[in-house]
C-alpha positions in Angstrom: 0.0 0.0 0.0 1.2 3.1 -0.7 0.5 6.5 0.8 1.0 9.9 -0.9 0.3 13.2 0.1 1.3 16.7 -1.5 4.0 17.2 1.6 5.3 13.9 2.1 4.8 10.8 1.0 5.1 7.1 3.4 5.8 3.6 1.8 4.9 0.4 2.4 6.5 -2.2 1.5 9.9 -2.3 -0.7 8.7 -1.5 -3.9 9.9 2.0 -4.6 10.1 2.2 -8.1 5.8 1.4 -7.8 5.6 4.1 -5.3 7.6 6.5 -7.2 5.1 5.8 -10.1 2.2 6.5 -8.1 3.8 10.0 -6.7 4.4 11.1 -10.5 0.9 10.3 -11.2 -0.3 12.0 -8.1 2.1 14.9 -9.0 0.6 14.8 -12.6 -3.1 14.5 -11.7 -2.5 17.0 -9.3 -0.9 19.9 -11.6 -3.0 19.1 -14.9 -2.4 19.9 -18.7 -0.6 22.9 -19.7 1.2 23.7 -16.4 4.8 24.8 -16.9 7.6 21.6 -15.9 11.3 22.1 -15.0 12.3 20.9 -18.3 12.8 23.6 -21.1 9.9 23.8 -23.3 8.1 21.1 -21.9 4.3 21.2 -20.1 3.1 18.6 -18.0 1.3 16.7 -21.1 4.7 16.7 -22.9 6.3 15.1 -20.1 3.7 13.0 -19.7 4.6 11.8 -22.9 7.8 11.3 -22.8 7.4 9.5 -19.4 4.7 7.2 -21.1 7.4 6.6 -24.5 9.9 5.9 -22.7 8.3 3.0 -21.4 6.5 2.2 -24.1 9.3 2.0 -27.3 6.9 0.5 -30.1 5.1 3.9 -30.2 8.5 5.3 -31.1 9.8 2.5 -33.6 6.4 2.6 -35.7 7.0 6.2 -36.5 10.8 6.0 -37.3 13.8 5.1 -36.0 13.6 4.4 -32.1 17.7 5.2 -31.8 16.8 8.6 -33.8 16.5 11.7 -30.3 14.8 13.4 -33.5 12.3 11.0 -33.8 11.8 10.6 -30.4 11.4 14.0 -30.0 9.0 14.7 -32.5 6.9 11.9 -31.3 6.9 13.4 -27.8 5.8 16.6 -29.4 2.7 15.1 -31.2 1.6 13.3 -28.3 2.1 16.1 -25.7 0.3 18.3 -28.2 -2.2 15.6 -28.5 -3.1 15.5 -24.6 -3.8 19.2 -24.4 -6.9 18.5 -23.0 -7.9 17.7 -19.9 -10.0 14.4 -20.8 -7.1 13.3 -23.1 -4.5 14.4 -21.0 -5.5 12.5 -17.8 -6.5 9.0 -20.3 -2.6 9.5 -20.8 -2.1 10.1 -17.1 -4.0 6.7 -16.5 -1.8 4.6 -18.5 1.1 5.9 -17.2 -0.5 4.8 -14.2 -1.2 1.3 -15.6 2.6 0.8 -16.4 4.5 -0.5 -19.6 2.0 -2.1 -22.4 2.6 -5.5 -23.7 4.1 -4.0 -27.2 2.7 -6.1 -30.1 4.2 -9.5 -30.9 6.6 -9.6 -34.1 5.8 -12.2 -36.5 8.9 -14.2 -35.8 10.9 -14.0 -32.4 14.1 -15.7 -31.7 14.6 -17.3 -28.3 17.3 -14.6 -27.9 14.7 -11.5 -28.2 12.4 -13.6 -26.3 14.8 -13.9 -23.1 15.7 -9.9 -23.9 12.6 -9.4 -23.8 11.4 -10.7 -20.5 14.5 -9.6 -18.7 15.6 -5.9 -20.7 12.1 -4.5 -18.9 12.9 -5.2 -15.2 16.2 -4.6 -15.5 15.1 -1.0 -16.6 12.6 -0.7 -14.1 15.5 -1.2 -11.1 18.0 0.7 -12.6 16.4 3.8 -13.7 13.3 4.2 -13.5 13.2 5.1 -9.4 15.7 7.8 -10.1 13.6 9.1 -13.4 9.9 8.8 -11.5 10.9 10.9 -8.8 13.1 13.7 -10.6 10.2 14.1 -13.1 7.9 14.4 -10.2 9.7 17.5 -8.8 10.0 18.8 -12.5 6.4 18.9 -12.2 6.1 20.0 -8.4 8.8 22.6 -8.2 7.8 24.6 -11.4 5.4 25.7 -9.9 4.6 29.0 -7.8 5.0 27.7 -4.4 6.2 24.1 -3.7 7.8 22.8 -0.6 10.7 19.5 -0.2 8.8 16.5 0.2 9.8 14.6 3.1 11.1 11.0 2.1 11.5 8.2 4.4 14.9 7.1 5.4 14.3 3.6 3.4 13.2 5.4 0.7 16.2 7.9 0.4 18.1 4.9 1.1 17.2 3.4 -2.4 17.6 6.8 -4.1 21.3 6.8 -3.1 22.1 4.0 -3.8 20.8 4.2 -7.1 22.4 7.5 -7.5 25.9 5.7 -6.6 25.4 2.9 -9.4 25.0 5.3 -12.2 27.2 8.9 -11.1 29.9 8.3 -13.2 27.3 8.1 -16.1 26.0 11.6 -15.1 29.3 13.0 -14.4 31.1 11.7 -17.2 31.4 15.3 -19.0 32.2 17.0 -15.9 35.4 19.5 -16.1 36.2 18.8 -13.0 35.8 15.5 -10.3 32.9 15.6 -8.2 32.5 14.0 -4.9 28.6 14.0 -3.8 28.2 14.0 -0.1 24.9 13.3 1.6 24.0 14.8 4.7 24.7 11.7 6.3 28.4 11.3 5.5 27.7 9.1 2.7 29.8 9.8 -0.4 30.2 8.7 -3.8 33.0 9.5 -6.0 31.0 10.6 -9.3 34.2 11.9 -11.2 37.7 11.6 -10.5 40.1 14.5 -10.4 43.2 16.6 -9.2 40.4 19.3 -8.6 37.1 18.3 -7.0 33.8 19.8 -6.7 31.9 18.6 -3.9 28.1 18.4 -3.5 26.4 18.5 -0.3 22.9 17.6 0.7 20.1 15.1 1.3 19.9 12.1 -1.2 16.7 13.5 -3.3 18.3 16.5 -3.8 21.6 14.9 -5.0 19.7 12.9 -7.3 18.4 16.4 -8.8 21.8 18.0 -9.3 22.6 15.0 -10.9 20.3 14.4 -13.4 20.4 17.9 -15.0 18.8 20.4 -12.2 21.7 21.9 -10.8 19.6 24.8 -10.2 16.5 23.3 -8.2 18.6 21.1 -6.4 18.8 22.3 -2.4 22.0 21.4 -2.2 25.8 23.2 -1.0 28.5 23.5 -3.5 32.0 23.8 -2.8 34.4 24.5 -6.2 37.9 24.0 -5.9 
């Protein structure tokens, strides 16, 4: 069971990748169509979209090339522009909700695709898809007029960071200097090596932020060498 509220939010259980799901939708439901997001021309419906492509790949790969960010893009455009409106936009809201769709069987399938198939999803869903949920549900939250931290519980920030250590060199990797992330725990993770550091200092939701592109939003301290 999981518990969500506009201040904080409680989990049950261990599934936090379900419950970040359900605090997007919430955050989503709660904001409607045509509200302003964190990410650069993007409204809620467009990320919407995107959140629902992403999951759901065969709506890219029937319009183009899935590996094309041009086609992806495009297709994220039409569809945002598509859920303008409220009915449409909450339909697409629901099936975010419902999670990924079975995508439509090929004619012939190896027993290679098959096992990719079946394990390629889950694999996603653990390794990304926490971190992803709950920075697009502050896009959402924290673009607007007057938004407050959510409080996360210590299990739940747990997963976060840990998360955050398994993929920081990915987000750091253009970084022109090292960068050492420091929670407010003592916890660190070595996200770039370097002669001269740049250490990042706050709770685990927010390091999550200023490493997925929100250096800005983040509530977090920043020492530069």
């Amino acid at each position: 069971m999981t518990n969500i509220s506009a201040g904080s939010t409680s989990y049950d259980g261990d599934d936090f990748v379900a419950a970040s799901r359900a605090a997007l939708v919430a955050a989503l439901y709660a904001a409607g169509p045509n509200e302003p997001t964190l990410v650069e021309h993007w409204q809620t419906q467009h990320l919407a979209a995107a959140v629902y492509l992403r999951e759901n790949p065969h709506h890219v790969t029937s319009r183009g090339s899935a590996d094309s960010q041009a086609t992806l893009n495009s297709v994220i455009e039409q569809l945002g522009n598509e859920s303008s409106s409220r009915k449409a936009f909450y339909n697409l809201v629901r099936r975010i909700a419902d999670g990924p769709e079975e995508p439509p069987a090929p004619a012939r399938k190896s027993w290679l695709s098959r096992l990719r198939s079946a394990v390629t999803p889950r694999r996603q869903e653990t390794e990304s898809l926490l971190l992803h949920f709950f920075v697009h549900t502050e896009d959402i939250r924290r673009a607007q007029t007057r938004w407050a931290p959510r409080k996360l519980t210590d299990d739940y920030a747990d997963a976060l960071f840990e998360q955050l250590r398994e993929h920081a060199r990915k987000y750091y990797a253009n970084a022109k200097t090292g960068y050492v992330l420091i929670r407010t725990n003592g916890e660190r993770i070595v996200a770039k090596r370097g002669t001269a550091q740049t250490f990042v200092t706050g709770p685990a939701g927010e390091l999550v932020l200023h490493a997925l592109g929100r250096p800005d939003h983040a509530l977090v301290l920043i020492d530069r060498p």
